[in-house]
Backbone as a chain_set.jsonl record, in Angstrom:
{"seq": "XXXXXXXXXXXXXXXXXXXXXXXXXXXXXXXXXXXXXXXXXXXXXXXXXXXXXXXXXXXXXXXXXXXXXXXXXXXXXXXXXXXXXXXXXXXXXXXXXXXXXXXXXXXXXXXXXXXXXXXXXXXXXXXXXXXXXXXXXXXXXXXXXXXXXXX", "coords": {"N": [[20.062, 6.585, 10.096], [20.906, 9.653, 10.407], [20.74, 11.772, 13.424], [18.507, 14.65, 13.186], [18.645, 15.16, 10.648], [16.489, 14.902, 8.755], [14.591, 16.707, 9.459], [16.714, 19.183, 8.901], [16.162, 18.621, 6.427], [13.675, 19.468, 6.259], [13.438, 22.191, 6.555], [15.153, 23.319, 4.667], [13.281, 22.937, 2.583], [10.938, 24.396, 3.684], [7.791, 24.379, 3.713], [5.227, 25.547, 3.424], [3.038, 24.504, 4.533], [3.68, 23.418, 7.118], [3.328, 24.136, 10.333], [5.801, 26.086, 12.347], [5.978, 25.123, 14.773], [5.33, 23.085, 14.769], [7.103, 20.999, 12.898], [8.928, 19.381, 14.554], [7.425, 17.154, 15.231], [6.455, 16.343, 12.637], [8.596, 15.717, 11.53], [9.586, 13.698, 13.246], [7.414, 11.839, 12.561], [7.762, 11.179, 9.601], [10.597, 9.467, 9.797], [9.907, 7.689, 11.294], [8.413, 6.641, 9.279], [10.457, 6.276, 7.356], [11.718, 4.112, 8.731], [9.66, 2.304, 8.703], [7.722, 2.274, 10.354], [4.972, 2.348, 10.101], [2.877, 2.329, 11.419], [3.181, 3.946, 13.8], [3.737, 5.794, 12.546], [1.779, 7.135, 11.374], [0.359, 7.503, 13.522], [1.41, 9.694, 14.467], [1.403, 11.62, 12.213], [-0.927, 12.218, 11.317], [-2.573, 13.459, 13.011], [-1.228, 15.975, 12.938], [-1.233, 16.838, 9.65], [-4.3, 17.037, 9.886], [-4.439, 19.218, 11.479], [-2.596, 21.074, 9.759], [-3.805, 21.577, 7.729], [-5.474, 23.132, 8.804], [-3.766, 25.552, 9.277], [-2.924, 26.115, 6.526], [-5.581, 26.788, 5.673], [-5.983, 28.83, 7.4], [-3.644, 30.625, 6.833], [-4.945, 31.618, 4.257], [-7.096, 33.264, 5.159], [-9.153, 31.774, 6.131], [-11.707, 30.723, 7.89], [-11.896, 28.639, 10.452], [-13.263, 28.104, 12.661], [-15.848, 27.636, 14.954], [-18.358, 29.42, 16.427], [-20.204, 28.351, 19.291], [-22.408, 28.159, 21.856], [-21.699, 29.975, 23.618], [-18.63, 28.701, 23.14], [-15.635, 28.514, 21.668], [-15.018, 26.218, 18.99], [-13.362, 24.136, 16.529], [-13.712, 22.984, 13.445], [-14.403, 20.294, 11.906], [-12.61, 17.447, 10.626], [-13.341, 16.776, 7.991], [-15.333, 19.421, 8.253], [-13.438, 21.566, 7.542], [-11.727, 20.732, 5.876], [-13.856, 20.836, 3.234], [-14.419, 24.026, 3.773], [-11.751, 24.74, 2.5], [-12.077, 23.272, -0.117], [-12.041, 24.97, -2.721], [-9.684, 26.415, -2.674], [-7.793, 24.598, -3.362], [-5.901, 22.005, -4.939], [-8.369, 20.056, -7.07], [-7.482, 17.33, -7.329], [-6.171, 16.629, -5.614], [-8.012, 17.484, -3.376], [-10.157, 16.033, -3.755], [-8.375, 13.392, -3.095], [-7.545, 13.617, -0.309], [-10.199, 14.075, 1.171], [-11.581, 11.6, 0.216], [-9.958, 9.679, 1.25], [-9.476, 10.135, 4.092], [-11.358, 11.501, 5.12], [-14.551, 11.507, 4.154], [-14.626, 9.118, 3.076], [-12.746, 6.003, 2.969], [-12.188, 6.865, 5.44], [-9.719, 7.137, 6.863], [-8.764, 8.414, 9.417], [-10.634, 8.947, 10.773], [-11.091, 6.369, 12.359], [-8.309, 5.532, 12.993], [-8.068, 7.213, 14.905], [-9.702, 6.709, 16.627], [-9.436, 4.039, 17.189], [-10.547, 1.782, 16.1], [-9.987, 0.112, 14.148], [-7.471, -2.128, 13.2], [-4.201, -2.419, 14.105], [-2.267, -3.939, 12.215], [-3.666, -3.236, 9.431], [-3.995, -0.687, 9.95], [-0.662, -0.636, 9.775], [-0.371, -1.432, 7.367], [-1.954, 0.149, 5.911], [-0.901, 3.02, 6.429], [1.397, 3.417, 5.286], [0.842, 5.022, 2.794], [-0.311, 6.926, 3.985], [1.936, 7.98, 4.801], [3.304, 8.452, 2.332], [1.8, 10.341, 1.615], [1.905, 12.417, 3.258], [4.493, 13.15, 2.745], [4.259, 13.838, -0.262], [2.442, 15.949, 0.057], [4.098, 17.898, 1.473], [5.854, 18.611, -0.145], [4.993, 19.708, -2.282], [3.414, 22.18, -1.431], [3.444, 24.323, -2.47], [2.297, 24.201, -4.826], [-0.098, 23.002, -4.801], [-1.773, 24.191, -3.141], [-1.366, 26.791, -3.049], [-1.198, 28.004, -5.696], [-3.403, 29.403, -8.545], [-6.259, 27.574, -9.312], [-8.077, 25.666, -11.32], [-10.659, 25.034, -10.327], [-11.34, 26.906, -8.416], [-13.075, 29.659, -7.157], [-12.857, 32.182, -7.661]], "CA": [[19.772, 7.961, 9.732], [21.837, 11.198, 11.137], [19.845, 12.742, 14.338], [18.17, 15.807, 12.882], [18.711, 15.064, 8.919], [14.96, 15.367, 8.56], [14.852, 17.914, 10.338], [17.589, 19.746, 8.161], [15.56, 18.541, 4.849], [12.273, 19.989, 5.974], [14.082, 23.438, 6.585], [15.594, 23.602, 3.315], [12.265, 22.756, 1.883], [10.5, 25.507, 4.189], [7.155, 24.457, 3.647], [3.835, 26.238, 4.285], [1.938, 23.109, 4.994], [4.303, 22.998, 8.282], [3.483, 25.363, 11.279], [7.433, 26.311, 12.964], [5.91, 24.436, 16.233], [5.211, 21.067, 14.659], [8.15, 20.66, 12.421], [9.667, 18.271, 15.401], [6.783, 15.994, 15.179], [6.685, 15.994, 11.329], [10.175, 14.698, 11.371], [9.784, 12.258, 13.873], [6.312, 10.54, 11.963], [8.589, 10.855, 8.938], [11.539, 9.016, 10.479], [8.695, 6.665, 11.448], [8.028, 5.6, 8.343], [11.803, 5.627, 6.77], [11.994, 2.877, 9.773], [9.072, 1.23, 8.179], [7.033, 1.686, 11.279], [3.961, 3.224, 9.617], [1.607, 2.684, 12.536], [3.662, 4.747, 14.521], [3.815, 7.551, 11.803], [0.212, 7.591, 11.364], [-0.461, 7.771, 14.407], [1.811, 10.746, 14.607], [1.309, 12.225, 11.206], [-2.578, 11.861, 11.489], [-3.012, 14.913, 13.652], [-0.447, 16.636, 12.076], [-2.213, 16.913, 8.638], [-5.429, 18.424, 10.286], [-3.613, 20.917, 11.899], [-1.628, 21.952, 8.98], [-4.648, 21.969, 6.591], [-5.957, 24.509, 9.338], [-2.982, 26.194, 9.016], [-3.202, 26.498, 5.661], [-7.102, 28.206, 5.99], [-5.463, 30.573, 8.458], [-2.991, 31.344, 5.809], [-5.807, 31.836, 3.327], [-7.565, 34.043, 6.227], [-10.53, 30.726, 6.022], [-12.446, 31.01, 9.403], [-12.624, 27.503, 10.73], [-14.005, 27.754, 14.205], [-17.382, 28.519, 14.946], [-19.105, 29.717, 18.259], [-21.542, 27.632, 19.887], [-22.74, 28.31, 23.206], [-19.997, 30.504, 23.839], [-17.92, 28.196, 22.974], [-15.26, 28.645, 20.259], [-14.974, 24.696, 18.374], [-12.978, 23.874, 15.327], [-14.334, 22.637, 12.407], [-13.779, 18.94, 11.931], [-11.593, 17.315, 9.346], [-14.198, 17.628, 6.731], [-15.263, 20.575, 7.742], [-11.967, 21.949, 7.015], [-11.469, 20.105, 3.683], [-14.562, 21.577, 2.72], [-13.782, 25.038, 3.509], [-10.825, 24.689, 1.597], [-12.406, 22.951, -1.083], [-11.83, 26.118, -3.841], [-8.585, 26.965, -2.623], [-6.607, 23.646, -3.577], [-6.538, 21.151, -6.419], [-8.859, 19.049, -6.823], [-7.331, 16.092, -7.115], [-5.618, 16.851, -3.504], [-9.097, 17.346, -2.431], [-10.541, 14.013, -3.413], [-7.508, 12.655, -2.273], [-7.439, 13.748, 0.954], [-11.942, 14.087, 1.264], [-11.851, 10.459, 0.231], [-8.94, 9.099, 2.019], [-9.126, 10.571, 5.579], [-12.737, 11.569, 5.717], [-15.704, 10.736, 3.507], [-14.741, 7.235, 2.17], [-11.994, 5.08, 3.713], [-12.3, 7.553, 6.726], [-8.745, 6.756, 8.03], [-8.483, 9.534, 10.372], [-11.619, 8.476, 12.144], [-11.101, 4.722, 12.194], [-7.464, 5.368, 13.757], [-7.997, 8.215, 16.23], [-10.855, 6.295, 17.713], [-9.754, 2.869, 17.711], [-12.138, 1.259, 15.04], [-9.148, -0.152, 12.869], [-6.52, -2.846, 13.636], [-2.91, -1.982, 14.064], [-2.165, -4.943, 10.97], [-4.387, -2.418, 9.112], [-2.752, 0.957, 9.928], [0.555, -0.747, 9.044], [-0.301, -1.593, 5.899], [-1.991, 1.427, 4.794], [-0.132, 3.997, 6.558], [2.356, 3.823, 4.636], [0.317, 5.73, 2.157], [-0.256, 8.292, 4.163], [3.096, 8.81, 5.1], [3.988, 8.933, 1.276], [0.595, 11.406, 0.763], [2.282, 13.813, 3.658], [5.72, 13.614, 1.635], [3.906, 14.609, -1.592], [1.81, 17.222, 0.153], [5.195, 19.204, 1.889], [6.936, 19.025, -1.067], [4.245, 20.194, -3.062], [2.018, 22.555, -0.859], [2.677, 25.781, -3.073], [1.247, 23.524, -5.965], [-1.752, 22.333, -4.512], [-2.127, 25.105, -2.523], [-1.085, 28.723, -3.448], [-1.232, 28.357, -7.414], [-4.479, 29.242, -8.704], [-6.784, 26.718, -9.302], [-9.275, 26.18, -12.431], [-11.586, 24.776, -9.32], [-11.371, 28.271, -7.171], [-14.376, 30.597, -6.88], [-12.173, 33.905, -7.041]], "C": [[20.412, 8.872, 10.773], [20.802, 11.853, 11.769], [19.771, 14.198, 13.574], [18.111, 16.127, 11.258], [17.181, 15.426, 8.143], [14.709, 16.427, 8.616], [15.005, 19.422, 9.464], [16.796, 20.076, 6.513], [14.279, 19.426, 4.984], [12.785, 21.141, 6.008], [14.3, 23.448, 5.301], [14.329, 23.387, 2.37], [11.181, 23.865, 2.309], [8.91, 25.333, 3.674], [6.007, 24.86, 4.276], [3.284, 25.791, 4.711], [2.579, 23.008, 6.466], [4.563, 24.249, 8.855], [4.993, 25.349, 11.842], [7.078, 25.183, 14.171], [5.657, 23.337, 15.859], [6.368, 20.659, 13.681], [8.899, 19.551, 12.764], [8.891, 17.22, 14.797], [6.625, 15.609, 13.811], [8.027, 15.183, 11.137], [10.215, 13.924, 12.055], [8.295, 10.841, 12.898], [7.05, 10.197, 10.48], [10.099, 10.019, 8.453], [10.604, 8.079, 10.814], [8.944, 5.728, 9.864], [9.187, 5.303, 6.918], [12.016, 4.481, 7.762], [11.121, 2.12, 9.407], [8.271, 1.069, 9.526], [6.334, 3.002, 10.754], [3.49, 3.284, 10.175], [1.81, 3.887, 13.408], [3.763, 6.231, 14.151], [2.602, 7.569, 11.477], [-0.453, 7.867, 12.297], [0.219, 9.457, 15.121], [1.515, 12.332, 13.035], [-0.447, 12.782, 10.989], [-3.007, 13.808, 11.961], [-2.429, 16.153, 13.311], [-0.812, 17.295, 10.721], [-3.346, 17.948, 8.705], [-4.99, 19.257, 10.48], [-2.708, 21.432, 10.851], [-2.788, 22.566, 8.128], [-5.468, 23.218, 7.46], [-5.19, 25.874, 8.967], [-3.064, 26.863, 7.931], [-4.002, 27.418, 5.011], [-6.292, 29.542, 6.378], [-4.693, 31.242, 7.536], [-3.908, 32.281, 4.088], [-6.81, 32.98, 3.734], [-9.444, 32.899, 5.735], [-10.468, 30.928, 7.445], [-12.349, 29.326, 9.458], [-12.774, 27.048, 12.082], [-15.15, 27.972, 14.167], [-17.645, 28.356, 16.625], [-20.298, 29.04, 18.331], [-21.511, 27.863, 21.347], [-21.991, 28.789, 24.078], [-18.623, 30.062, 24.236], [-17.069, 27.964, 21.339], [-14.667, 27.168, 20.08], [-13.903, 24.972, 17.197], [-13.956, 23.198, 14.345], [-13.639, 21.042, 12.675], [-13.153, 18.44, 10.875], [-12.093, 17.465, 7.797], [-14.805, 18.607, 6.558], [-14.54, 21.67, 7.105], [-11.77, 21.812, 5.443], [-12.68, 20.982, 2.735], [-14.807, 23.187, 2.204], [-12.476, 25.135, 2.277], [-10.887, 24.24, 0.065], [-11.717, 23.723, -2.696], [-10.776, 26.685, -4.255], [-7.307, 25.923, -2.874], [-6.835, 22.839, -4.291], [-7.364, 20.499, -6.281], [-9.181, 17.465, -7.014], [-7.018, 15.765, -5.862], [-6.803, 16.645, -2.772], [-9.842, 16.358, -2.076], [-10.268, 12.989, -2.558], [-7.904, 12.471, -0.909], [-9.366, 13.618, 1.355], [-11.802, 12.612, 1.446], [-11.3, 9.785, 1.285], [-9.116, 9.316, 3.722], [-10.463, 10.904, 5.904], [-14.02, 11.121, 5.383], [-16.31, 9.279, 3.135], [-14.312, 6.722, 3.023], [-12.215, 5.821, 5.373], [-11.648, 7.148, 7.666], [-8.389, 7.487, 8.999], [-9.497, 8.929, 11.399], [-10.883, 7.437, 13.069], [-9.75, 4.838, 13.135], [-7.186, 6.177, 15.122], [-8.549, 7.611, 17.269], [-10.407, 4.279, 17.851], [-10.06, 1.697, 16.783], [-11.007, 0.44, 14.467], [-7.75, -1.11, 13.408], [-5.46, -2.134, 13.108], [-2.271, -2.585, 12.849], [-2.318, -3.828, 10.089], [-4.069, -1.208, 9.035], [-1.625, 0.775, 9.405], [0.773, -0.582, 7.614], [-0.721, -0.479, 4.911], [-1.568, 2.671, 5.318], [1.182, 4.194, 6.083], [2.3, 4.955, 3.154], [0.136, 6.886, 2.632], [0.812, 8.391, 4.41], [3.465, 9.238, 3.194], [2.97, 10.205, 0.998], [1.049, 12.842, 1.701], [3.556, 14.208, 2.959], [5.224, 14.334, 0.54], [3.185, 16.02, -1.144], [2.805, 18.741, 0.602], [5.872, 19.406, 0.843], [6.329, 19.785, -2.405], [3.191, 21.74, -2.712], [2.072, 23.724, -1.78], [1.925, 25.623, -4.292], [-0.21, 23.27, -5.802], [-2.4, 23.534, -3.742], [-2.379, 26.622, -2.889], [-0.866, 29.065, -5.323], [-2.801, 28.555, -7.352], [-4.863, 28.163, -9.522], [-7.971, 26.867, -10.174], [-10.812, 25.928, -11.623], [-12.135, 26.116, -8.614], [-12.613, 29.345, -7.71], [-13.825, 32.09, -6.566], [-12.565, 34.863, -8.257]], "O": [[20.311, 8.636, 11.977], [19.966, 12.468, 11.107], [20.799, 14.842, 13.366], [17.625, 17.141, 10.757], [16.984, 16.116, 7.142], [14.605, 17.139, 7.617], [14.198, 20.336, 9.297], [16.781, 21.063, 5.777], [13.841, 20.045, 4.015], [12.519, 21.488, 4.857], [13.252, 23.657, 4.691], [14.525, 23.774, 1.218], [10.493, 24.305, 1.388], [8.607, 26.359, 3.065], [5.749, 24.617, 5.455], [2.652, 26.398, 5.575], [1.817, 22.36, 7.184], [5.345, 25.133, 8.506], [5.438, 24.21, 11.698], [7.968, 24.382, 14.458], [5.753, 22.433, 16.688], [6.511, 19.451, 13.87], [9.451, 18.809, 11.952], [9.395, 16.44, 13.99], [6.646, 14.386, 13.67], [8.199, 14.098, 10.582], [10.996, 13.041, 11.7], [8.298, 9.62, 12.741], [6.981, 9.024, 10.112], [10.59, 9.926, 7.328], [10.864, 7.27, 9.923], [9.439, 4.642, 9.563], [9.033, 4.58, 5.934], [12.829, 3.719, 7.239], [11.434, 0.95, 9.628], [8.081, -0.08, 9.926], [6.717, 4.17, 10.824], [3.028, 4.425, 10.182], [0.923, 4.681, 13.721], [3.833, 7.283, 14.786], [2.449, 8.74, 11.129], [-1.583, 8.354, 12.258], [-0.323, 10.151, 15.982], [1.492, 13.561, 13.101], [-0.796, 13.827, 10.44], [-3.475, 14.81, 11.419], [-3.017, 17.232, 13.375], [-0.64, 18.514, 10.741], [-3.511, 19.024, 8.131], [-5.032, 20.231, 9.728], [-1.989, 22.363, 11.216], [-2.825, 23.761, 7.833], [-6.016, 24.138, 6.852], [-5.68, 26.918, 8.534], [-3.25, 28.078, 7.994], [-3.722, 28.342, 4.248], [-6.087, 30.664, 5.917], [-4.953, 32.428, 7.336], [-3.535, 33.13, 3.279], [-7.35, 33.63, 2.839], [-10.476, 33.314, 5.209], [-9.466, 31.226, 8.095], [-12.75, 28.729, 8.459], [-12.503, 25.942, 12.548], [-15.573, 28.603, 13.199], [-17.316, 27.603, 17.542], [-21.247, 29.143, 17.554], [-20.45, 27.71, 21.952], [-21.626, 28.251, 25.123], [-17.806, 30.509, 25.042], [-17.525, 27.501, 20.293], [-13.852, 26.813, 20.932], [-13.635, 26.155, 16.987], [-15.085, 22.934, 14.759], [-12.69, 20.732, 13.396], [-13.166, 19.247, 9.946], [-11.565, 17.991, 6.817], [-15.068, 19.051, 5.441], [-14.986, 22.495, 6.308], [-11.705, 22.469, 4.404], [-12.407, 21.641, 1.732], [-15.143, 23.624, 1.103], [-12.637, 25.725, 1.209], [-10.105, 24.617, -0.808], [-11.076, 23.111, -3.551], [-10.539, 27.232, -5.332], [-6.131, 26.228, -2.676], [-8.031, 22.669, -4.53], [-7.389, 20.061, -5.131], [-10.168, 16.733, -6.957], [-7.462, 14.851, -5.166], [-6.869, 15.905, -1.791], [-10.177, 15.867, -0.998], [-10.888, 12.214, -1.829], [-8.448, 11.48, -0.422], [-9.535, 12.63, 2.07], [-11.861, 12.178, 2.596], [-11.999, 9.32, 2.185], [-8.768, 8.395, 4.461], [-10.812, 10.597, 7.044], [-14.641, 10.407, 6.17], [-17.37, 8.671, 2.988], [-14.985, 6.665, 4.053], [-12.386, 5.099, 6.355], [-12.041, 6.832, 8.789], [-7.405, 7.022, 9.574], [-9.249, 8.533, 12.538], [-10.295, 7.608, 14.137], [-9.914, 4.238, 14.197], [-6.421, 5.928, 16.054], [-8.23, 7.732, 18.452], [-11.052, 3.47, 18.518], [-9.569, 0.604, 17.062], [-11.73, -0.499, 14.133], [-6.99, -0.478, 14.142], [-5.485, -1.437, 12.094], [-1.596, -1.747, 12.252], [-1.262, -3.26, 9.81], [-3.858, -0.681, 7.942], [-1.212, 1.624, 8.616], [1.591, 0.029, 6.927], [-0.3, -0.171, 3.796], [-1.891, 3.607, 4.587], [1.948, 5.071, 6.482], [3.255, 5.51, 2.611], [0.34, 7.893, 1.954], [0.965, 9.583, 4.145], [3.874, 10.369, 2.933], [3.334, 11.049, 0.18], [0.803, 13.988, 1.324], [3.753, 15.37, 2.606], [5.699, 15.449, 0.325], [3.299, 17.044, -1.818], [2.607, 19.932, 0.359], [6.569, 20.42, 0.807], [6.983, 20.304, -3.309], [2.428, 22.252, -3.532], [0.995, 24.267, -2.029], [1.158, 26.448, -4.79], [-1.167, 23.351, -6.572], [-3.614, 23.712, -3.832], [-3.393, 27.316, -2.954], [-0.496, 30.077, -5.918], [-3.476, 28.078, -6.44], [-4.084, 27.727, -10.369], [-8.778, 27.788, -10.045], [-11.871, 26.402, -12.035], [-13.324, 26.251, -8.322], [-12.748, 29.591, -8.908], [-14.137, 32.881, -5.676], [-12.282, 36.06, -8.216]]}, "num_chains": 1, "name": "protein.A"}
């Protein structure tokens, strides 16, 4: 693969799902897993995801911090999803609810440890294809209205 070709593709694709400052690391967990090293792009793509679906809120003007003890927190990956709930399909939402937080709860399971590397290989390759479908899709799932949405 041609240094920066990724890179090049996510530009021309200009998606909302992708803040300007993580773009690098999107193309390198993506480049990950055209190399067929999914552990490596999940473990880069992983954090990537949350932070876009924040992104996304912020673009929506969704609050997802809250003050505690005068301390400003984030919301956590389902709190997030949740917020967002109204504002994106809801098959995406399942998707992603089930997949990364509620059910299989691969986000936990790999941030923390919990989950053999065997195990990440094999099913991170799913998420790398579920962040492909989500950049190439986000004004679908995202910014169309939605027969789900509460507007």
């Amino acid at each position: 693969m041609i240094p920066g070709t990724i890179g090049c593709i996510l530009e021309k694709i200009n998606s909302k799902f992708i803040p300007q400052d993580r773009t690098y690391l999107f193309e390198k967990g993506i480049l990950y897993g055209i190399e067929n090293d999914f552990n490596a792009a999940a473990h880069i793509l992983l954090p990537q995801i949350e932070n876009s679906l924040r992104y996304i809120a912020h673009q929506k003007e969704i609050i997802t911090t809250q003050l505690s003890q005068n301390l400003q927190q984030e919301n956590t990956l389902g709190g997030t999803l949740e917020k967002l709930k109204g504002e994106m399909s809801n098959d995406l939402w399942s998707e992603l609810d089930h997949f990364l937080a509620s059910g299989c709860n691969f986000r936990n399971n790999v941030m923390h440890g919990l989950i053999s590397p065997l195990v990440i290989e094999q099913v991170g390759i799913y998420l790398w294809w579920l962040c492909l479908k989500i950049i190439y899709n986000t004004d679908e799932f995202f910014f169309t209205p939605h027969s789900n949405s509460e507007r």
